[in-house]
C-alpha positions as CSV (number, residue, x, y, z in Angstrom):
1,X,-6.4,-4.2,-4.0
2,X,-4.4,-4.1,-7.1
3,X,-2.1,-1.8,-6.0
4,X,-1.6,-3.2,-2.5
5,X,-0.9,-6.6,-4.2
6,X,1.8,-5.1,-6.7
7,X,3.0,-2.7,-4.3
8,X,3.9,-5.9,-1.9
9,X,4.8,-8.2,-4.7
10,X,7.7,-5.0,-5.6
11,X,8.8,-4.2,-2.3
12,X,9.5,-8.1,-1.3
13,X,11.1,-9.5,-4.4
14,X,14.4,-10.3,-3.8
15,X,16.3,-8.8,-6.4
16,X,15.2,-6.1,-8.7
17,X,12.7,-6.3,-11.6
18,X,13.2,-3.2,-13.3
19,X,16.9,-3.4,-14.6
20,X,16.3,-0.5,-17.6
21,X,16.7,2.8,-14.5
22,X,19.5,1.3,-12.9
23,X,21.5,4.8,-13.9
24,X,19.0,7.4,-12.0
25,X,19.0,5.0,-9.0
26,X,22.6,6.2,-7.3
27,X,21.4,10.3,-7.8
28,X,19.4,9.4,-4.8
29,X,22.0,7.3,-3.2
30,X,20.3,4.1,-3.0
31,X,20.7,0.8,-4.7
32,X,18.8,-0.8,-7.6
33,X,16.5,-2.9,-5.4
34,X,17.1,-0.5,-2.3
35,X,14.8,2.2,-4.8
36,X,12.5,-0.6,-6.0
37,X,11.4,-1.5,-2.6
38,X,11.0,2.1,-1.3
39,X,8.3,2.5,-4.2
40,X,7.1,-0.7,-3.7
41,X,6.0,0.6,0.1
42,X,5.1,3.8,-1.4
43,X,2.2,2.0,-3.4
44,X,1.4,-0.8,-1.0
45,X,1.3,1.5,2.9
46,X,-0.8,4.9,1.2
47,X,-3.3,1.9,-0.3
48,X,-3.5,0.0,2.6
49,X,-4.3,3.2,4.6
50,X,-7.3,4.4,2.1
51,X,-8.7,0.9,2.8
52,X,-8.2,0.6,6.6
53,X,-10.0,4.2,6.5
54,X,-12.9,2.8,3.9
55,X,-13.4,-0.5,5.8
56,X,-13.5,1.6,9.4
57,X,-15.8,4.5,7.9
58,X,-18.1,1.5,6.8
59,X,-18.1,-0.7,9.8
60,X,-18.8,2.8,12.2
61,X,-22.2,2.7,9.6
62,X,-23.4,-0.4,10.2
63,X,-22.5,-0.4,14.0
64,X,-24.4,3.1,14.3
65,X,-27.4,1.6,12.1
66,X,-27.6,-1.5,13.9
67,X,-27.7,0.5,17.1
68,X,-30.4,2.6,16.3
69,X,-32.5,-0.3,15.9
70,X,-32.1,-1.8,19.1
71,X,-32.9,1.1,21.2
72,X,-35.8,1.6,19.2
């Protein structure tokens, strides 16, 4: 959950935290906060995914487990 909160808390800020990279930032062609929030969503969507995948494998469980009792 850490890294979904920071990874939200970096992609919505509205201007950028990290001023001390603001030379690397036009290589790529993007602005200051314009790089800040693509990692941002790099660290928030990939977490949120592993979770939605943790809390789904765990609810098929108990659904499966709670079935198996009924029909017995």
């Amino acid at each position: 959950m850490h890294g979904g909160l920071l990874g939200g808390l970096i992609t919505l800020a509205p201007y950028p935290l990290y001023t001390w990279y603001h030379d690397s930032t036009e290589l790529w062609g993007l602005s200051l906060l314009e790089d800040q929030q693509l990692a941002g969503l790099l660290m928030w969507v990939p977490m949120g995914i592993v979770y939605l995948g943790a809390c789904l494998m765990l609810a098929s469980r108990l659904v499966a487990s709670r079935e198996g009792r009924v029909g017995a």
